[in-house]
C-alpha positions as CSV (number, residue, x, y, z in Angstrom):
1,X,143.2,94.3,100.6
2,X,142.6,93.1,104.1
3,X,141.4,89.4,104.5
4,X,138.6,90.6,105.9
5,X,137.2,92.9,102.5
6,X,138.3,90.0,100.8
7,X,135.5,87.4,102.2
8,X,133.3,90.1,102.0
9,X,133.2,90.6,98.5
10,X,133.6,86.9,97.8
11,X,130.2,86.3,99.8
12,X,128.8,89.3,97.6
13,X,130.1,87.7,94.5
14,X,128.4,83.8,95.8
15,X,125.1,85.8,96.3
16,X,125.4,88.8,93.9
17,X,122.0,87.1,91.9
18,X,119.8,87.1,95.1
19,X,120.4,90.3,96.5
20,X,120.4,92.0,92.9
21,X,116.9,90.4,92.4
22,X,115.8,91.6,96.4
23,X,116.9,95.2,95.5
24,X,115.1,94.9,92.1
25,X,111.9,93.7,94.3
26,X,112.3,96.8,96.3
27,X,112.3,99.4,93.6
28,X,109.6,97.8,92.2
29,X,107.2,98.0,95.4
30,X,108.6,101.4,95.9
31,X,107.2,102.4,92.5
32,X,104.2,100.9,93.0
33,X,103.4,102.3,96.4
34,X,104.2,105.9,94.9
35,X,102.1,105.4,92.2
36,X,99.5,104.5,94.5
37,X,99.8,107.4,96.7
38,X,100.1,109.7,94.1
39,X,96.6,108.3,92.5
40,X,95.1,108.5,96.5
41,X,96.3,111.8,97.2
42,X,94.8,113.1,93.6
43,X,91.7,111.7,94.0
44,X,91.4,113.7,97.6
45,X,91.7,116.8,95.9
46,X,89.2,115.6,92.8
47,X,86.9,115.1,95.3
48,X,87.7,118.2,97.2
49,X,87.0,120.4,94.9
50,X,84.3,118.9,92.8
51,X,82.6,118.7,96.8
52,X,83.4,122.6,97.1
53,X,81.8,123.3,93.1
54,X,78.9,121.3,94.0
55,X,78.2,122.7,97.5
56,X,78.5,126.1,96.1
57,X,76.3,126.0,92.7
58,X,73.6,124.3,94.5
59,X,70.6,126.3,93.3
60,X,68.0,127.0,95.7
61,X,64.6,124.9,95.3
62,X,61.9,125.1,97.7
63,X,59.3,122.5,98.8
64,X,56.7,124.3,97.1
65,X,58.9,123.8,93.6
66,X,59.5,120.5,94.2
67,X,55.7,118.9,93.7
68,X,54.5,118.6,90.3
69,X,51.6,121.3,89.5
70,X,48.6,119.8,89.0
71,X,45.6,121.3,87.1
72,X,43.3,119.7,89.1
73,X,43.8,120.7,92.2
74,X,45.0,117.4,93.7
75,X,48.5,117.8,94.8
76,X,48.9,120.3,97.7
77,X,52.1,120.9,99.4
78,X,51.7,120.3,102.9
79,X,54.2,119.9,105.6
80,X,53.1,116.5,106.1
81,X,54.0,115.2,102.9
């Protein structure tokens, strides 16, 4: 080996425990910021289609359904109220 592959793999060898522990921080963000997109990109879609479900089995309720009958003759849907 060339002098020069020598020092290099004696200053891997001094350091070997840092950089093994910075590549072992790496992964680890890696995995966490995969899990995290993963669990944002599924929650987009959730969301997208429970919107879609809800928009589209909305029933259809009109303002005169929506106020309470009253036997007395109290309550009358106007536009006002």
């Amino acid at each position: 080996m060339s002098q020069k592959k020598v020092d290099e793999y004696k200053k891997y060898k001094a350091n070997r425990k840092e950089i093994l522990a910075k590549e072992k921080r790496a992964k680890q963000r890696n995995k966490v910021l995969a899990i995290i997109a993963t669990v944002a990109i599924l929650c987009g879609v959730g969301y997208g289609v429970f919107y879609t479900y809800k928009t589209e089995t909305a029933p259809d309720i009109t303002f005169a359904e929506l106020v309470a009958p009253d036997q007395y003759g109290l309550l009358v849907p106007t536009i006002e109220d």
